[in-house]
C-alpha positions as CSV (number, residue, x, y, z in Angstrom):
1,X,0.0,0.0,0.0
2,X,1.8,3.2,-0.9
3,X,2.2,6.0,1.5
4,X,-0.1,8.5,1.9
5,X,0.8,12.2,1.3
6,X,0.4,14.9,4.4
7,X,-2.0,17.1,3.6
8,X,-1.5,20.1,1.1
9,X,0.1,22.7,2.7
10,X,0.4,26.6,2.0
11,X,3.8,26.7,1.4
12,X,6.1,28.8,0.4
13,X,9.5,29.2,-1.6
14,X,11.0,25.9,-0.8
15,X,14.0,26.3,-2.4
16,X,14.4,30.0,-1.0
17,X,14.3,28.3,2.2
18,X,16.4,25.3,1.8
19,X,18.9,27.9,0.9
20,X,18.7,30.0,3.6
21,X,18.5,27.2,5.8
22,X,22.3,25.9,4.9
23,X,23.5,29.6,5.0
24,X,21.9,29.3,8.2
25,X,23.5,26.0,9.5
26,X,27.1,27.9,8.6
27,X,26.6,30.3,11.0
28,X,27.2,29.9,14.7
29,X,24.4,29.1,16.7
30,X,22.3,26.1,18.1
31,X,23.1,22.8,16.0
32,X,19.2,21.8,16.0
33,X,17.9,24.9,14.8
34,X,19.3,23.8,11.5
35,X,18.0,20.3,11.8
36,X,14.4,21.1,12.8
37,X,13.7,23.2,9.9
38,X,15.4,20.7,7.3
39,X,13.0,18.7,9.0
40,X,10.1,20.6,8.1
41,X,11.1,21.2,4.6
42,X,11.4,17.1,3.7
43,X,7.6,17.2,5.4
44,X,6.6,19.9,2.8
45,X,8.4,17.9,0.1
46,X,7.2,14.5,1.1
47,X,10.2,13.2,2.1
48,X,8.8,11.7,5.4
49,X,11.5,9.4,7.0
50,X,14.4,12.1,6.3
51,X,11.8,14.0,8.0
52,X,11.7,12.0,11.0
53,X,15.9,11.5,10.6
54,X,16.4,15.4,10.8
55,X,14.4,15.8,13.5
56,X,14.9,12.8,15.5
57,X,18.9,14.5,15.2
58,X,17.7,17.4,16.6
59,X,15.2,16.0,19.3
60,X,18.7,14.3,20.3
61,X,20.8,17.5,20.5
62,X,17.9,19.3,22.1
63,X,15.4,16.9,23.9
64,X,13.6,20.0,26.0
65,X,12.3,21.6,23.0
66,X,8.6,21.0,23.1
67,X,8.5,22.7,19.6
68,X,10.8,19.5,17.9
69,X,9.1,16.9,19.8
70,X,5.6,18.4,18.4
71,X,7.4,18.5,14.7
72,X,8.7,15.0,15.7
73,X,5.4,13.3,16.6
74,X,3.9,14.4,13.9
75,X,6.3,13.4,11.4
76,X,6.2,10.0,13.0
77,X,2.4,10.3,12.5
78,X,3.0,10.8,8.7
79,X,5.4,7.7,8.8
80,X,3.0,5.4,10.2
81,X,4.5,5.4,13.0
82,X,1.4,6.8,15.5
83,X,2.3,4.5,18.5
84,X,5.8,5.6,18.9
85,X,4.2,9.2,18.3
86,X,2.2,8.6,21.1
87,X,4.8,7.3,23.2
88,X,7.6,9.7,22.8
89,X,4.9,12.7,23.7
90,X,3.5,10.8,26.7
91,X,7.1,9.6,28.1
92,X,8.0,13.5,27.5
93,X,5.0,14.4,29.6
94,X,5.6,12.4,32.3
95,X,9.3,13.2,32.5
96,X,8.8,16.8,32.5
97,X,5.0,18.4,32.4
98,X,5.9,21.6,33.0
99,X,8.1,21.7,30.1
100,X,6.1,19.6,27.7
101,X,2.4,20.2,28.7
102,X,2.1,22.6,25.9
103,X,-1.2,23.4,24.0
104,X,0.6,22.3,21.0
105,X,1.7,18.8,22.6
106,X,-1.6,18.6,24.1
107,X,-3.9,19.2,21.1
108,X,-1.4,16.4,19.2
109,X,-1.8,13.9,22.0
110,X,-5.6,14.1,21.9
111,X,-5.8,13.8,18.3
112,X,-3.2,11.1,18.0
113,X,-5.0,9.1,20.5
114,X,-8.3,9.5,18.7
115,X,-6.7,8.3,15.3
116,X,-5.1,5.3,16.4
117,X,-5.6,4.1,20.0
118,X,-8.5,1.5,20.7
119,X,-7.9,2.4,24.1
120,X,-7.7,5.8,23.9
121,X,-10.3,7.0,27.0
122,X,-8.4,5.6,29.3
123,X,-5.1,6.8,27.9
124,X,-7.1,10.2,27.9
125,X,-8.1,9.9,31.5
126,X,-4.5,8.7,32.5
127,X,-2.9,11.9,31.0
128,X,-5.4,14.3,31.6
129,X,-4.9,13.6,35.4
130,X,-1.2,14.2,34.7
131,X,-2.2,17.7,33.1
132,X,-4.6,18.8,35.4
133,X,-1.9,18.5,38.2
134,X,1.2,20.0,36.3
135,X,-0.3,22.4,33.0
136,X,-0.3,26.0,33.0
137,X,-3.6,27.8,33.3
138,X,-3.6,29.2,29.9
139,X,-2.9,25.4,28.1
140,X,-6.7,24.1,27.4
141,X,-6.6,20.4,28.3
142,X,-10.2,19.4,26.8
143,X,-8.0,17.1,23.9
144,X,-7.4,15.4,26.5
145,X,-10.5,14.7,28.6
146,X,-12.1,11.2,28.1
């Protein structure tokens, strides 16, 4: 069965960006900034498991970013990979809520567990007690209620 293709996207100049990436990545700076957005642009391209390469480098050179672990769980999504998806954002949570109990993390939990788990009210409830002890007041945590 052949993969299917993320949704269409507004995108932009890709090759603009590619370029200004690599001038980027010459530059000093943080290593996974680079990363991330190559990332981003092999999404936009279709190129979904040197997606999940380039930003499974930079979860590993920056594993408190909630913004590469979003990007990261997604692209895993796109691979067919929604249980390690899940995983990765749930073992993030529980590690560290403060840091990871984004609305963006949040919103891509509740969906991903509505996609693809059979047991995803429990999962929901087991989480959202997680959340409701540890997320900020401004992060809405209905994705996530059972």
């Amino acid at each position: 069965q052949a993969a299917s293709k993320p949704p269409d996207m507004q995108i932009g100049d890709l090759q603009q960006a590619e370029l200004l990436i690599s001038k980027a990545s010459a530059l000093p700076g943080p290593a996974h900034w680079s990363e991330m957005h190559r990332g981003l642009l092999h999404i936009c391209n279709n190129e979904i498991e040197d997606a999940v390469k380039c930003l499974t480098n930079a979860w590993r050179v920056e594993p408190t970013d909630p913004t590469i672990l979003g990007n990261l769980a997604v692209a895993l999504l796109y691979n067919r990979q929604a249980e390690k998806a899940i995983s990765i954002l749930e073992d993030a949570i529980k590690q560290s809520p403060r840091e990871f109990l984004t609305q963006t993390i949040v919103g891509h939990l509740g969906s991903m567990y509505d996609l693809v788990s059979s047991e995803a009210l429990a999962r929901k409830a087991t989480m959202f007690a997680v959340a409701t002890r540890y997320a900020k007041d401004d992060v809405d945590l209905s994705p996530l209620q059972p």
